[in-house]
C-alpha positions in Angstrom: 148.0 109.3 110.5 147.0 112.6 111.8 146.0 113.9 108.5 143.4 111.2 108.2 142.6 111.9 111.9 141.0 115.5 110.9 139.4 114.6 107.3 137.8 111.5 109.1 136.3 114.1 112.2 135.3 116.4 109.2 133.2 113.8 107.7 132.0 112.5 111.3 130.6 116.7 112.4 129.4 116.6 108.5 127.6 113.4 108.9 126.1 114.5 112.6 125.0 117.7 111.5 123.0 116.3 108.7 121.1 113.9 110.9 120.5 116.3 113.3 119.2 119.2 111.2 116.8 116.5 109.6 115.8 114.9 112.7 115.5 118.5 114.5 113.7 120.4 111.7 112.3 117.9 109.0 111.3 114.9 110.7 107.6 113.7 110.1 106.2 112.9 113.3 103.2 111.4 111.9 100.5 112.7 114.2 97.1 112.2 113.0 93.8 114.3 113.5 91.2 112.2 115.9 88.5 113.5 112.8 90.4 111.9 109.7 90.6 108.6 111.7 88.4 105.4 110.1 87.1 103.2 112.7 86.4 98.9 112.1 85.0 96.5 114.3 84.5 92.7 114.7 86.4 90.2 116.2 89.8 89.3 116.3 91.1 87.2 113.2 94.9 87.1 114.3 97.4 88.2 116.3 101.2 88.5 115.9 103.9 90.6 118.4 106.1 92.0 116.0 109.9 93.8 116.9 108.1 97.2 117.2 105.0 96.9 118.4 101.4 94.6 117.3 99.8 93.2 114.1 96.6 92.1 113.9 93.4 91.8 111.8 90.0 91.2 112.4 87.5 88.7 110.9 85.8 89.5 107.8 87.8 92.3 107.5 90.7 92.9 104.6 92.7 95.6 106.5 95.8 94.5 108.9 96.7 96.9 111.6 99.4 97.7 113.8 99.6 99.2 117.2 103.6 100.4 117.6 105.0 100.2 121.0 105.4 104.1 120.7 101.9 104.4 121.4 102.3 103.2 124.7 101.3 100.1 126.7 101.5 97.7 124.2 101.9 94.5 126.6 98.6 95.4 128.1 97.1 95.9 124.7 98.5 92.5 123.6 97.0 90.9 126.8 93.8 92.7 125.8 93.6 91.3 122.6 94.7 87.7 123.6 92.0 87.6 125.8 89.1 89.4 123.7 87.3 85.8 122.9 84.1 86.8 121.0 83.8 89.9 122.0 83.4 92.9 119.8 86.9 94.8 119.1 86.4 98.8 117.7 89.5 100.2 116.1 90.0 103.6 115.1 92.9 104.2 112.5 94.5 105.7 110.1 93.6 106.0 106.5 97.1 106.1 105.2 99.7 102.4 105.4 102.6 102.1 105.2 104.8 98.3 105.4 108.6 97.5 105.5 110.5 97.9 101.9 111.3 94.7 101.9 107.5 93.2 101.4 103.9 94.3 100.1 102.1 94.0 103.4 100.4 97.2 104.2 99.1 98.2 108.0 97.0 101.0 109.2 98.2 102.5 112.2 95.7 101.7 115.3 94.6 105.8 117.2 92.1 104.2 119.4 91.2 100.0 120.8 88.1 98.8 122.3 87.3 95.9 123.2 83.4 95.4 124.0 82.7 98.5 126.3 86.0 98.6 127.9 88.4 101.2 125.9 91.7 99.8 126.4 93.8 102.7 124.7 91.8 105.9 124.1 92.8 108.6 121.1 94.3 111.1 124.0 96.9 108.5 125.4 97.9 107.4 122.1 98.2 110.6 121.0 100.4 111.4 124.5 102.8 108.7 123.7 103.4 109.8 120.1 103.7 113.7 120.9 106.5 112.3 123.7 108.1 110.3 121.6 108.6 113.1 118.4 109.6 115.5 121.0 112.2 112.8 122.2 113.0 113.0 118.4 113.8 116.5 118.0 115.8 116.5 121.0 118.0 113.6 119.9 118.6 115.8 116.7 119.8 118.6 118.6 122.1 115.9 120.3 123.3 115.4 117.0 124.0 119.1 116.1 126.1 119.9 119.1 127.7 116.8 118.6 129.1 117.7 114.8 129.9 121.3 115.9 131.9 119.3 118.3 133.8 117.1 116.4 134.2 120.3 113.7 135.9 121.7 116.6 138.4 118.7 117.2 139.0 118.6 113.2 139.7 122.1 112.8 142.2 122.4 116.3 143.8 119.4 114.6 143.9 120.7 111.2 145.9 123.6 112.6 148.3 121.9 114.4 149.3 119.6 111.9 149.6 122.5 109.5 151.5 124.5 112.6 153.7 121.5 113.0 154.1 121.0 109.2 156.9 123.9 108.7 159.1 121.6 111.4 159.1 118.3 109.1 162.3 119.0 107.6 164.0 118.6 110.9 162.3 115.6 111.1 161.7 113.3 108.3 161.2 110.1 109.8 158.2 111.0 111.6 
């Protein structure tokens, strides 16, 4: 029982320091330049809270876009929105998509939301929100890395007792 007790840490500080030397060094935080950004406007088509944040389109329009929760306020976004009528809604976002694997639908990333001449989230406080949240990121990696140098710790003190204690099983075979 003890045997499998340090191969299965082994794996577990393996499998923690992997995450946390890809979330710490390469994860893509996804920030975008305020000058690459595309910008659309009309009025709202559709709306639809999703699990992570808001998808939406506007009229006349063949895009679909969607503002995560990362970037901060999203309930006063989606009240926003909800309550835009007719008026004239100006997005800003990203040229790149990207969509769950599971499904073809595409969305642009929302950077900036106006709705007639009242900005509801501006490019800085999205921009805030996603910077705070990568850095939340790399910190949770670096969780992660202490945590597998940790349990490499507990595999190898009980790797060398087992192997300390193994020169004493002839006395006792029935444990």
């Amino acid at each position: 029982m003890q045997q499998a007790s340090w191969r299965r840490m082994t794996v577990l500080a393996l499998c923690s320091l992997a995450m946390g030397l890809y979330m710490s060094v390469f994860y893509d935080s996804r920030l975008q330049a305020e000058a690459d950004l595309l910008q659309a406007s009309g009025q709202l088509g559709w709306l639809k809270k999703h699990r992570y944040g808001l998808h939406f389109a506007l009229k006349d329009q063949s895009q679909v876009f969607d503002f995560r929760r990362n970037s901060g306020a999203d309930e006063q976004v989606k009240i926003a929105l909800e309550t835009a009528g007719n008026e004239l809604v100006l997005v800003r976002y990203e040229k790149e998509t990207h969509g769950p694997v599971y499904s073809d639908d595409k969305y642009h990333d929302v950077w900036t939301l106006q709705i007639g001449s009242q900005v509801i989230r501006s490019y800085p406080e999205v921009l805030a929100a996603e910077t705070d949240n990568a850095q939340k990121v790399v910190w949770l990696g670096w969780a992660f890395v202490c945590g597998g140098i940790y349990f490499a710790y507990v595999a190898r003190k009980s790797y060398r007792i087992i192997k300390h204690n193994s020169q004493f099983h002839h006395l006792f075979p029935w444990s």
